[in-house]
PyMOL Python script that loads the backbone (N, CA, C, O; Angstrom):
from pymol import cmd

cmd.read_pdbstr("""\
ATOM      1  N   UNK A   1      33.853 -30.291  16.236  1.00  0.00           N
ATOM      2  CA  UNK A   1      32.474 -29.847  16.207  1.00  0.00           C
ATOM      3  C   UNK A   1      32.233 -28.763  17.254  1.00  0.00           C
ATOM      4  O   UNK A   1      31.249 -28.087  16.953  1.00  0.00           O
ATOM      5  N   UNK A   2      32.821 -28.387  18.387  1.00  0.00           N
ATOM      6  CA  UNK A   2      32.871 -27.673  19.594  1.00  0.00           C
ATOM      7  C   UNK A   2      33.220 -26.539  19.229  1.00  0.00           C
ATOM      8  O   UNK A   2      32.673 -25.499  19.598  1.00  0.00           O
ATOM      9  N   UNK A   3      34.371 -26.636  18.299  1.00  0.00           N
ATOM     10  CA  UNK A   3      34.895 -25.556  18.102  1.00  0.00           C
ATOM     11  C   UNK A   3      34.215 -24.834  17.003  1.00  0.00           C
ATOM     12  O   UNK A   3      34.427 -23.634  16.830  1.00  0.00           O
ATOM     13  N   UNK A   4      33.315 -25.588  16.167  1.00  0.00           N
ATOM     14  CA  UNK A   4      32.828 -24.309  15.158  1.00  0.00           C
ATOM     15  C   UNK A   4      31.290 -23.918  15.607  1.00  0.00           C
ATOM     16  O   UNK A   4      30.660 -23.056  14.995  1.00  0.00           O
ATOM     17  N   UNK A   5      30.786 -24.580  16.649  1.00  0.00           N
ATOM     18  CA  UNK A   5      29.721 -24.261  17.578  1.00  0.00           C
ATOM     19  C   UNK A   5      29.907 -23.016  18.365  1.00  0.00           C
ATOM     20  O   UNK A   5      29.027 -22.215  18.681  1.00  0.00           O
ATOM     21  N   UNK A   6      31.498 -22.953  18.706  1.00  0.00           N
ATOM     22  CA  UNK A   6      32.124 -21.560  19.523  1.00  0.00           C
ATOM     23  C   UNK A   6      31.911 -20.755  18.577  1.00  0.00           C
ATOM     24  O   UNK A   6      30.955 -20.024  18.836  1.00  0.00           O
ATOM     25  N   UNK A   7      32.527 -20.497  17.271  1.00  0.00           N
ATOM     26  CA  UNK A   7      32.786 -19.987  16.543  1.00  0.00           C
ATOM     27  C   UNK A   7      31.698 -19.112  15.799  1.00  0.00           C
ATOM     28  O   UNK A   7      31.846 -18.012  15.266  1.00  0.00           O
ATOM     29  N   UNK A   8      30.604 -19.869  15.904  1.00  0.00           N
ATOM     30  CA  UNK A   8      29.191 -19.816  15.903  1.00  0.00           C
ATOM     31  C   UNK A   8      28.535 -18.448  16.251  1.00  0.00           C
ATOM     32  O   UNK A   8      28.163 -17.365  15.799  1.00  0.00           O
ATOM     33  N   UNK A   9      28.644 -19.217  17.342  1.00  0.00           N
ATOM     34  CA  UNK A   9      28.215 -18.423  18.651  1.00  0.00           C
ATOM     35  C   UNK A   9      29.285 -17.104  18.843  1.00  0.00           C
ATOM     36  O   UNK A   9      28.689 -16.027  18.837  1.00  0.00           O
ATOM     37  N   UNK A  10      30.381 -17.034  18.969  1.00  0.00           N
ATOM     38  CA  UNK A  10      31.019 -15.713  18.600  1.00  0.00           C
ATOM     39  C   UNK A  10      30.806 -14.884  17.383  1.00  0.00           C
ATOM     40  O   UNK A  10      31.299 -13.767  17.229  1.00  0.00           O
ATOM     41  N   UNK A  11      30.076 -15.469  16.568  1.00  0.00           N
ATOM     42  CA  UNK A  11      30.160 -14.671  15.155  1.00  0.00           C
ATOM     43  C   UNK A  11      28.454 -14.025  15.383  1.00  0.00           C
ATOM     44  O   UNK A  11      28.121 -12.850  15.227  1.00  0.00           O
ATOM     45  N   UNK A  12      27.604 -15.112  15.766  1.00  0.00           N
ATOM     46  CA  UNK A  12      26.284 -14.149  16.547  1.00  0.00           C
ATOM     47  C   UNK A  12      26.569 -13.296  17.318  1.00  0.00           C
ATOM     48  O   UNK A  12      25.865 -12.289  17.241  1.00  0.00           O
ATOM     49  N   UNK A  13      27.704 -13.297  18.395  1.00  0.00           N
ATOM     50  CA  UNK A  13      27.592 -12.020  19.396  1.00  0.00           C
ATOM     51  C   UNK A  13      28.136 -11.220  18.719  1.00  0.00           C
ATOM     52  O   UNK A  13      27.467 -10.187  18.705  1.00  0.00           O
ATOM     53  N   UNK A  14      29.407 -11.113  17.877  1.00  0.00           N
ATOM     54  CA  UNK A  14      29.393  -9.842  17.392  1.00  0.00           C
ATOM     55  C   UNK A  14      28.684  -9.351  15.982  1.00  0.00           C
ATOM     56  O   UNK A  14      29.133  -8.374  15.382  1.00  0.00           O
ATOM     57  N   UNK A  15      27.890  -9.869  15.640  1.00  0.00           N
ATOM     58  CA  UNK A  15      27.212  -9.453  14.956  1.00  0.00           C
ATOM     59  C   UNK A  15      26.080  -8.411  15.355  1.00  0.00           C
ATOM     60  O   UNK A  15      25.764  -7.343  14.832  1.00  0.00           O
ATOM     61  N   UNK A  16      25.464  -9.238  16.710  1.00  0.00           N
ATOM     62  CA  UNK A  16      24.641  -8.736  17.422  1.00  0.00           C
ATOM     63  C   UNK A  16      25.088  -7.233  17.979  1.00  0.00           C
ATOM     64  O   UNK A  16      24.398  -6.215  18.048  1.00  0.00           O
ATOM     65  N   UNK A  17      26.403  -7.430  18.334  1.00  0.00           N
ATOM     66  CA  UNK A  17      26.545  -5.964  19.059  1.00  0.00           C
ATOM     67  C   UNK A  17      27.267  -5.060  17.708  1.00  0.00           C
ATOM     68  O   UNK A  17      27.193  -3.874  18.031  1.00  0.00           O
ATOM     69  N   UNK A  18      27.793  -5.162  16.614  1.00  0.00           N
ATOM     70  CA  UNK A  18      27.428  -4.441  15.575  1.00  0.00           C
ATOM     71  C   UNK A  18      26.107  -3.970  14.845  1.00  0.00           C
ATOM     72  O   UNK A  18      26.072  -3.042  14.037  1.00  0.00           O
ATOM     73  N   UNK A  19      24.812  -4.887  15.317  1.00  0.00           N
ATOM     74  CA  UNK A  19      23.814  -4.352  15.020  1.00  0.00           C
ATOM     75  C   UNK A  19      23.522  -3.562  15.916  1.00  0.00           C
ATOM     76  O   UNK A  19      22.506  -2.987  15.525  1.00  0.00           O
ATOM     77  N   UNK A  20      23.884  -3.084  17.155  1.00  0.00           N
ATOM     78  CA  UNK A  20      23.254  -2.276  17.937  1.00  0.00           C
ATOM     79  C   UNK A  20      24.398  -1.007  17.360  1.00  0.00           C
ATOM     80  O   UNK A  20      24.040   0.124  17.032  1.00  0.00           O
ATOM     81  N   UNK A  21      25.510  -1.403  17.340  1.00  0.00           N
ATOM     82  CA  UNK A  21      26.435  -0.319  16.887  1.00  0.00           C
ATOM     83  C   UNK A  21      25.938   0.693  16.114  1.00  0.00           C
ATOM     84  O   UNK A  21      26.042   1.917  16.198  1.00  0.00           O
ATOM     85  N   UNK A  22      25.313  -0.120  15.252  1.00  0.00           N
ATOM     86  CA  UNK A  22      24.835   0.748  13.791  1.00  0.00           C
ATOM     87  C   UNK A  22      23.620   1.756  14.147  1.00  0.00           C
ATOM     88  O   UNK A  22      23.459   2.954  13.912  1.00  0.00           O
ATOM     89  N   UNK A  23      22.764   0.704  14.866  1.00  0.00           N
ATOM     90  CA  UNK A  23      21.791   1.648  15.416  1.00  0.00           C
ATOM     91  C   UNK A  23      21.736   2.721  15.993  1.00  0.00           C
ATOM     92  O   UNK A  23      21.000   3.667  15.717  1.00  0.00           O
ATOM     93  N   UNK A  24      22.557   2.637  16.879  1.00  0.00           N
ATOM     94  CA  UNK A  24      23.161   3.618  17.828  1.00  0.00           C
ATOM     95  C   UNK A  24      23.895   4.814  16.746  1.00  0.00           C
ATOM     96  O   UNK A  24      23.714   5.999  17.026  1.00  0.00           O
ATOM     97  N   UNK A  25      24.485   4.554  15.865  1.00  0.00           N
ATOM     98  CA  UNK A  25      25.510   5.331  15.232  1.00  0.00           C
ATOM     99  C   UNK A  25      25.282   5.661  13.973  1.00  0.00           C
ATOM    100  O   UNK A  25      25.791   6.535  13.272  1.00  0.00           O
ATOM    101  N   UNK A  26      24.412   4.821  13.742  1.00  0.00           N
ATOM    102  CA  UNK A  26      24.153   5.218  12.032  1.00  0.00           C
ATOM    103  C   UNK A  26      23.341   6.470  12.027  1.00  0.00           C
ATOM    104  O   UNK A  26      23.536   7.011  10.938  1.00  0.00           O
ATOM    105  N   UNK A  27      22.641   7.070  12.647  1.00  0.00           N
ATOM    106  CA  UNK A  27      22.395   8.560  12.305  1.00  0.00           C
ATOM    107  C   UNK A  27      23.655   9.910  12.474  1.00  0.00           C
ATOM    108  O   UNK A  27      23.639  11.114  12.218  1.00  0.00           O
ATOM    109  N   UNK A  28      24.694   8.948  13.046  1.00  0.00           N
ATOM    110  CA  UNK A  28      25.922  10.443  12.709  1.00  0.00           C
ATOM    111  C   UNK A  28      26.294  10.279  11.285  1.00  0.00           C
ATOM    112  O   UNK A  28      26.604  11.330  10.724  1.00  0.00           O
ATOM    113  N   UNK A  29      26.340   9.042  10.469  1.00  0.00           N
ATOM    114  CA  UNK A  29      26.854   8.496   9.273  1.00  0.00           C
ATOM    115  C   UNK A  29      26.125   8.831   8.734  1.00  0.00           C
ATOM    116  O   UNK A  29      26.539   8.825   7.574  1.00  0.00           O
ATOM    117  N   UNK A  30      24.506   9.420   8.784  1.00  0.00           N
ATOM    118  CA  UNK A  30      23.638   9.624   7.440  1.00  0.00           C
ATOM    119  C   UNK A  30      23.083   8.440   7.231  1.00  0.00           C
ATOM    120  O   UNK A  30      22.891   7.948   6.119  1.00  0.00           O
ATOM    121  N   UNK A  31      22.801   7.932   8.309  1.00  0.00           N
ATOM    122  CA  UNK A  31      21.317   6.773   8.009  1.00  0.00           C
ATOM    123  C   UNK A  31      19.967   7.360   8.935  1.00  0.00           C
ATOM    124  O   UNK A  31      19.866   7.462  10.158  1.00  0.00           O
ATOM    125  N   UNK A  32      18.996   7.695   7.865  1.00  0.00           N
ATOM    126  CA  UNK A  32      18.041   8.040   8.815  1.00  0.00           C
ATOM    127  C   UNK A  32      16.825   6.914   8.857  1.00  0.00           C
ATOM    128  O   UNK A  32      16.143   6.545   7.900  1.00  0.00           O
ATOM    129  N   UNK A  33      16.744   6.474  10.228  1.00  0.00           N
ATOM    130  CA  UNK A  33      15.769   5.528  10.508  1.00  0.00           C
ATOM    131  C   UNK A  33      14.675   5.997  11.217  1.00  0.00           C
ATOM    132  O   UNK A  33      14.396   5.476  12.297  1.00  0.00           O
ATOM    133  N   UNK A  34      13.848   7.142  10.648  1.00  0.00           N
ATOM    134  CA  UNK A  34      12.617   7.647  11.327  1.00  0.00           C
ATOM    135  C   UNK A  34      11.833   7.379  10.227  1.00  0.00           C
ATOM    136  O   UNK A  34      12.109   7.913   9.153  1.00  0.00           O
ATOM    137  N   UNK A  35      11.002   6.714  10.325  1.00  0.00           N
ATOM    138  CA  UNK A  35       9.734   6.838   9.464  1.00  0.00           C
ATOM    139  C   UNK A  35       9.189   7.847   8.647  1.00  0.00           C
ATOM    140  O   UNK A  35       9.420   9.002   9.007  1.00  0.00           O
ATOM    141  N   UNK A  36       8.421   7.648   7.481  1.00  0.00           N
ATOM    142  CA  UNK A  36       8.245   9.128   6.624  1.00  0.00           C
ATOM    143  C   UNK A  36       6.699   8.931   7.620  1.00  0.00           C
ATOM    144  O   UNK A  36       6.047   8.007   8.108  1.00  0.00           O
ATOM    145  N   UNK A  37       6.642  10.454   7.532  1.00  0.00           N
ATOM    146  CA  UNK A  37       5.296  11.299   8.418  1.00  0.00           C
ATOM    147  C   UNK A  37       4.461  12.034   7.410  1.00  0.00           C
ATOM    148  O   UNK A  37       4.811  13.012   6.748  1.00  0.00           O
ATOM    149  N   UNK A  38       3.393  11.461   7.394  1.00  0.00           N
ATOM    150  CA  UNK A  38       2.216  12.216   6.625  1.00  0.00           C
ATOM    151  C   UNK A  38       0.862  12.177   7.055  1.00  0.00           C
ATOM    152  O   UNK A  38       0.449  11.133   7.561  1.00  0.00           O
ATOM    153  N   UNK A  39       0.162  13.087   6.940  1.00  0.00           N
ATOM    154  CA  UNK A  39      -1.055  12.724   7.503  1.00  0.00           C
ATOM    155  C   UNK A  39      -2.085  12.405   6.650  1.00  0.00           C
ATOM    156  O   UNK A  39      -2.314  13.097   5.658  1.00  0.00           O
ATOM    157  N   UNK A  40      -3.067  10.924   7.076  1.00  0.00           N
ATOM    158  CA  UNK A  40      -3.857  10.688   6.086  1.00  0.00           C
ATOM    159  C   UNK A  40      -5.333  11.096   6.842  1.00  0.00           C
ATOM    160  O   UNK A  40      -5.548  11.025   8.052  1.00  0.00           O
ATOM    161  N   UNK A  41      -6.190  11.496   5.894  1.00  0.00           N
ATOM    162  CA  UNK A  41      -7.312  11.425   5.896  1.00  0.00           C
ATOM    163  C   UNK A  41      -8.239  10.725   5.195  1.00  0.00           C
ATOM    164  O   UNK A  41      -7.973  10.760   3.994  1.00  0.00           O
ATOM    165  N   UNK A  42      -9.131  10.158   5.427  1.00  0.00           N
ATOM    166  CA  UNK A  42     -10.339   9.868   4.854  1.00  0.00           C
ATOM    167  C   UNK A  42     -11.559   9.139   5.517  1.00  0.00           C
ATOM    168  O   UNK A  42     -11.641   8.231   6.344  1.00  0.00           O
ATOM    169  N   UNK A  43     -12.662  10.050   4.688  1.00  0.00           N
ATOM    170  CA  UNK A  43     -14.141   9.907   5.501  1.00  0.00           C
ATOM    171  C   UNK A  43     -14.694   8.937   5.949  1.00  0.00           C
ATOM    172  O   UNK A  43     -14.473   7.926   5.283  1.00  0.00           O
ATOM    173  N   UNK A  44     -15.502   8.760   7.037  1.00  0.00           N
ATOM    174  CA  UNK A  44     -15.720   7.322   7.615  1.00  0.00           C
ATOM    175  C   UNK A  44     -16.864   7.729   7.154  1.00  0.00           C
ATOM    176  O   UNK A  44     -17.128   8.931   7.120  1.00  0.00           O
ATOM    177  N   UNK A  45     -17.935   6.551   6.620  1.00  0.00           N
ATOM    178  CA  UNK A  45     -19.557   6.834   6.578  1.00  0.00           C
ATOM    179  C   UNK A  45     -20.092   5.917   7.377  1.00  0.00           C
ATOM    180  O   UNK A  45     -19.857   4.757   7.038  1.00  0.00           O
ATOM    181  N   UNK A  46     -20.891   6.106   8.556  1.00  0.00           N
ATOM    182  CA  UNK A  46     -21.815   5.200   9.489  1.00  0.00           C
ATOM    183  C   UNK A  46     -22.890   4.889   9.004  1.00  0.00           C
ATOM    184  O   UNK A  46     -23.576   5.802   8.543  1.00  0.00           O
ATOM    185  N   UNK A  47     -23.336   3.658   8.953  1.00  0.00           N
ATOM    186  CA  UNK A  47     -24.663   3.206   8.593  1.00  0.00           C
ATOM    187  C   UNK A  47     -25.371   3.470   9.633  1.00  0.00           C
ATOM    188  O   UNK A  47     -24.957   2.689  10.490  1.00  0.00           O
ATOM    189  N   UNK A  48     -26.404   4.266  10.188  1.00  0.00           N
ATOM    190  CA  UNK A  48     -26.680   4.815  11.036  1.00  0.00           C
ATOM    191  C   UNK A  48     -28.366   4.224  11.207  1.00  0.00           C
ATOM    192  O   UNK A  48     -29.006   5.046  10.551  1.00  0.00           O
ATOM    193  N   UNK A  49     -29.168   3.394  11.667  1.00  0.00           N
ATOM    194  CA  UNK A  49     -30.872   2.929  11.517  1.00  0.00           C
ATOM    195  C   UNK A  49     -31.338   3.531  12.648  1.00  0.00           C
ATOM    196  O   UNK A  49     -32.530   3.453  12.942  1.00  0.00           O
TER     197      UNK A  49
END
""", "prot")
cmd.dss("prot")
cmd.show_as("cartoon", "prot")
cmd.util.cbc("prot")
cmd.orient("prot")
């Protein structure tokens, strides 16, 4: 039971530091993780008494 608790737990850490990997690296590979940018508008009306 110890041992697949290790096993565990080693398979979270490197998972974990492959997710930073990717992050880090996936924009030389052609992953782009910036948000799409647009600008919205629309009119506010105040009820004004």
């Amino acid at each position: 039971m110890g041992r697949l608790i290790k096993f565990l737990l080693y398979l979270i850490c490197l998972l974990f530091i492959g997710l930073v990997a990717y992050a880090y690296l996936g924009p030389f590979f052609g992953a782009d993780f910036s948000a799409p940018q647009s600008e919205i508008s629309e009119p506010v009306i105040l009820d004004v008494n």
